[in-house]
N, C-alpha and C positions, 0 to 999 in steps of 0.2 A: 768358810761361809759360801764359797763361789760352789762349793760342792754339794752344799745343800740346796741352795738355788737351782744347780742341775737337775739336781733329782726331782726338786719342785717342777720343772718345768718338763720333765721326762715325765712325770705322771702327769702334769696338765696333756700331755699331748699322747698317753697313751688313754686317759681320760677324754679325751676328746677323738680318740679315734676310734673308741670303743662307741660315744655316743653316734659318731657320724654312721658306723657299721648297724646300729641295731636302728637307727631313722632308714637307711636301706633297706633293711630286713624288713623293716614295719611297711616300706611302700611297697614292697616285692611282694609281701604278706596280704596285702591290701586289696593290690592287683589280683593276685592270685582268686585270694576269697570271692573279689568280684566278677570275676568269669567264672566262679563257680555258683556263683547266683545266678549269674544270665543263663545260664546254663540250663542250670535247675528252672530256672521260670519258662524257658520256652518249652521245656520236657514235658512241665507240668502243664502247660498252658494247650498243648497237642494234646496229652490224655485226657482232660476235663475235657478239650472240645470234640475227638472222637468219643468221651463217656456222652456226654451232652448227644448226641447225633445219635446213640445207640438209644438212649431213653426215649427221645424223640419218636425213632420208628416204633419202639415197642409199644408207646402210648399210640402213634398212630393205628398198626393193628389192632391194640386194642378198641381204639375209637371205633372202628370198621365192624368189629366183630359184633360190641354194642349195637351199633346202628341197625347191622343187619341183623339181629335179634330181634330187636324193638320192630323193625319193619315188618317179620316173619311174624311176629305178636298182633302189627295192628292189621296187617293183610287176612290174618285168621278171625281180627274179632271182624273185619268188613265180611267179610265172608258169611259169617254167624248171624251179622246183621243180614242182610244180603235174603240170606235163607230163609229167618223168620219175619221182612217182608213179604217175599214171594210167597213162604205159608198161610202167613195171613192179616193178609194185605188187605181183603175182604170186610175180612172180622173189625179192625181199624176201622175201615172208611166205613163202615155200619154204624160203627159207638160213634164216629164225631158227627157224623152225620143227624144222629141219635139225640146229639148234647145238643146240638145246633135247631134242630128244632121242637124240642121240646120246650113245654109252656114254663113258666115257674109262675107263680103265684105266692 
C-alpha cells in the first residue's frame, strides 16, 4: 500500500513539475511574443509615418503643379481679357453710352 502511495505521490510531483515547467514556458512564451509586438509596432509605426511623409510631398507637388496651371490658365484669360479691352474699348463705351441715353417709350 505504502508503494502505491509512492507512486501516487511520485506522479503528483512529476505532475506538478511538468505543470510548474509549461506555466514557465507559457510566461517565457508570453514575453517573448510581447517584444515581438512592440517590435513590430514601432517597425510598422516608422514605415506608415515615413509612407505618410512621402504622400504628403507628393500631394504637395502635386498641389503646386495645379495651382501653377490654374495660374498660367487665369494669367492667359487676363491677358485675353486685357486685349479685347484695349481692342475695343471704344466700341463698349459707344453701346452703354448708346443704352444710356436713349429714349424708350
Amino acid at each position: 500500500m505504502d508503494s502505491i502511495v509512492d507512486q501516487l505521490t511520485e506522479i503528483e510531483e512529476a505532475a506538478n513539475a511538468i505543470v510548474s515547467h509549461a506555466i514557465a514556458s507559457k510566461e517565457e512564451y508570453d514575453s517573448e511574443i510581447k517584444k515581438k509586438r512592440e517590435s513590430f509596432d514601432i517597425e510598422t509605426a516608422g514605415k506608415t509615418k515615413k509612407e505618410i511623409q512621402r504622400i504628403d510631398s507628393d500631394l504637395e507637388i502635386e498641389k503646386k503643379e495645379k495651382v501653377e496651371g490654374l495660374k498660367a490658365i487665369s494669367d492667359k484669360k487676363i491677358k485675353a481679357f486685357q486685349k479685347e479691352y484695349e481692342t475695343n474699348h471704344e466700341a463698349y463705351a459707344s453701346m452703354i453710352l448708346s443704352r444710356i441715353t436713349e429714349v424708350s417709350i
